[in-house]
C-alpha positions as CSV (number, residue, x, y, z in Angstrom):
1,X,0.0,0.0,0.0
2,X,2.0,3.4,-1.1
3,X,0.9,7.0,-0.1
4,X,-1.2,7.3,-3.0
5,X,-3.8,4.8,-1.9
6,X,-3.7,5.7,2.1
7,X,-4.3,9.4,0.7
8,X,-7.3,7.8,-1.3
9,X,-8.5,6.0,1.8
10,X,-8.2,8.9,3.5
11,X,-10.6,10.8,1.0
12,X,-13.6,8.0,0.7
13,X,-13.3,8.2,4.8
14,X,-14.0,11.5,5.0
15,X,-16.7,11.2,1.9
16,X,-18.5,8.4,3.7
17,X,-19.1,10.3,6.9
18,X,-17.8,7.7,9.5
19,X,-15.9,8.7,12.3
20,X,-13.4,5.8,12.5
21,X,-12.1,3.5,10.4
22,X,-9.5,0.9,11.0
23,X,-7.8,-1.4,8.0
24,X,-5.5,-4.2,8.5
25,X,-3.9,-5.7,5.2
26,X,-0.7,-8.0,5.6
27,X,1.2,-6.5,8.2
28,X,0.2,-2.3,7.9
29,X,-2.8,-1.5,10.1
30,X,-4.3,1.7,9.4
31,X,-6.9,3.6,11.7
32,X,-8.2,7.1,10.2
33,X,-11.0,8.5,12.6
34,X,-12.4,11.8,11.3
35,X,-14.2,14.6,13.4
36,X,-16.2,17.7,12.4
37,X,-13.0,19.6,12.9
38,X,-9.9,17.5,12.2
39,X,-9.0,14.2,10.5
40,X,-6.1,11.8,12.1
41,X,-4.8,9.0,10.6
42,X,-2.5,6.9,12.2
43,X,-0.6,4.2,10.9
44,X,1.3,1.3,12.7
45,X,3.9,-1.3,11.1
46,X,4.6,-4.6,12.8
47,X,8.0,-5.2,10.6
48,X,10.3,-2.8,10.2
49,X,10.3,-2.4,6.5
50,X,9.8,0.9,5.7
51,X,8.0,3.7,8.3
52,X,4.6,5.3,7.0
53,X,4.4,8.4,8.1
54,X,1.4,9.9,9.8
55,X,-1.0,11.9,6.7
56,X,-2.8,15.0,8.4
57,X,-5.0,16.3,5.7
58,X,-7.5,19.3,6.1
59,X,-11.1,18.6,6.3
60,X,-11.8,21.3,3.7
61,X,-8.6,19.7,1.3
62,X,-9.9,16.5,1.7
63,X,-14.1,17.7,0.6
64,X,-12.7,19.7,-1.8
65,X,-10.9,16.6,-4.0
66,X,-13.2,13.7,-2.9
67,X,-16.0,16.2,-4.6
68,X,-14.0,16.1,-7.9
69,X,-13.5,12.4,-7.7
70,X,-17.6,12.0,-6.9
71,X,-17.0,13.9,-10.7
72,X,-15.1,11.9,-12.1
73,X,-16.8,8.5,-11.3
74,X,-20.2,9.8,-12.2
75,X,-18.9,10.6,-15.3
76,X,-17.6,7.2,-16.3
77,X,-20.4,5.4,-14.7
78,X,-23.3,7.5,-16.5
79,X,-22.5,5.9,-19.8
80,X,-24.3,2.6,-17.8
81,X,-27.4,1.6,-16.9
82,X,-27.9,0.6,-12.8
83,X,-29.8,-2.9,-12.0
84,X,-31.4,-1.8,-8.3
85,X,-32.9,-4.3,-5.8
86,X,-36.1,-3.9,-6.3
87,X,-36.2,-5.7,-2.8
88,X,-35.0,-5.4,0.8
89,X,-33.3,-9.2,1.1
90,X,-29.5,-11.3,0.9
91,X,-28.0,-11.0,-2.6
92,X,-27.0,-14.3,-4.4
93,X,-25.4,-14.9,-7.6
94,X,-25.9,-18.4,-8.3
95,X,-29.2,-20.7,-7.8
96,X,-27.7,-23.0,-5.3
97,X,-23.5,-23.2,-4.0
98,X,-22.6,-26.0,-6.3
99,X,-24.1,-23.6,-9.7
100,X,-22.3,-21.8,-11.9
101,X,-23.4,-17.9,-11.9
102,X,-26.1,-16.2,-12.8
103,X,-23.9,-13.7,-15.0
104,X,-20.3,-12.2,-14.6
105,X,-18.2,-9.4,-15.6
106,X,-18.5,-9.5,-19.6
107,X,-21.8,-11.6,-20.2
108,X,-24.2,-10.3,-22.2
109,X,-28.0,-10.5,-21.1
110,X,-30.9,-9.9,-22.5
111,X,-33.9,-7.9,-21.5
112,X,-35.5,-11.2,-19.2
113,X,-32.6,-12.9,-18.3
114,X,-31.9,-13.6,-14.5
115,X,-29.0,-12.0,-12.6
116,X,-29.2,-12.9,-9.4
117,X,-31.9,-13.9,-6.5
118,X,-32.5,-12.2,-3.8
119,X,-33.9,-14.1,-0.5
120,X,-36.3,-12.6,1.2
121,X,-38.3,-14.1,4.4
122,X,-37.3,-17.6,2.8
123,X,-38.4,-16.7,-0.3
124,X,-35.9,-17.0,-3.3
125,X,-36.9,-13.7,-5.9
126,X,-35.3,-14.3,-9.1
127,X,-34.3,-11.1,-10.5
128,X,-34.4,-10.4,-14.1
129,X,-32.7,-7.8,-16.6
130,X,-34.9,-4.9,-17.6
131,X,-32.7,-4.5,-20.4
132,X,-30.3,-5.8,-22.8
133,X,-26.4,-5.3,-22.3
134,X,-22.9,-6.3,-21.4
135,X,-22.5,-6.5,-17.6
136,X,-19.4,-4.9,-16.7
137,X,-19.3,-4.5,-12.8
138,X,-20.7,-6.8,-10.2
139,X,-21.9,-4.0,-7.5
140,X,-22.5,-6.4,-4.3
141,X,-20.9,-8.7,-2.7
142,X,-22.4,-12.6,-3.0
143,X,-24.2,-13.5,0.0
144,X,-25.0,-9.9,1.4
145,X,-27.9,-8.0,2.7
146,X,-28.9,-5.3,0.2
147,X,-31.4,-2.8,0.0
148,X,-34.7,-1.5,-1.8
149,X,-33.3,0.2,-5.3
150,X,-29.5,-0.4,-3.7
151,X,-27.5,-0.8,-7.1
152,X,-26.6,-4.4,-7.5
153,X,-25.2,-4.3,-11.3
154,X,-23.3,-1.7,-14.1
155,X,-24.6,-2.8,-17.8
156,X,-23.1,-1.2,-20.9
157,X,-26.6,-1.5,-22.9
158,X,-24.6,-0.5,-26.8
């Protein structure tokens, strides 16, 4: 992890509007907790490597680019079309564990075609396409909760 992606972190942190967050990948742990006034970040190292050094960045610096990047993505993502959830339940991309999936990165569906069920009070919802396309990003996670009209699916519909 370089400075580049802790100074990214830092920036969706302070765009999601948490107060703490604490990341642990291989042996870095990094714990940024952001206030209404400051944000800290501090960043501990179990082998001596190389030494991070602490990122203090100002709230307004940090609003300020995480605004443009909000730009940025909406601008690549608006060539897509969203699938939502049209239902409050656990996401699931394949019928049963031993299926293949409903649809992955680079498929092409058709308007009808089933992309995923979602469980809901031990029902099993199979939802379908509303349109025709190329899928080309899985939103959710399999075997998560989602939410009513939560995004689950990017589809390049030329």
């Amino acid at each position: 992890m370089d400075l580049k992606d802790i100074q990214n972190l830092i920036k969706f942190v302070a765009k999601s509007g948490v107060n703490e967050v604490k990341l642990e990948i291989e042996d870095v742990k990094i714990t940024i907790k952001t206030g209404e006034r400051k944000t800290e970040t501090t960043i501990l190292q179990q082998t001596p490597i190389a030494t991070l050094p602490a990122i203090h960045v100002p709230q307004e610096q940090v609003v300020m680019q995480t605004e443009s990047l909000e730009k940025i993505q909406a601008e690549e993502d608006s060539n897509y079309i969203t699938v939502k959830s049209p239902i409050i339940g656990t996401f699931y991309r394949r019928p049963s564990p031993d299926k293949p999936l409903f649809v992955e990165v680079g498929t092409t569906v058709k308007e009808g075609d089933t992309v995923c069920i979602i469980e809901a009070m031990k029902l099993f919802n199979e939802i379908e396409s509303e349109i025709s396309g190329k899928i080309i990003k899985v939103l959710v996670e399999d075997g998560t909760p989602v939410e009513f009209d939560q995004p689950l699916f990017l589809v390049d519909p030329s």
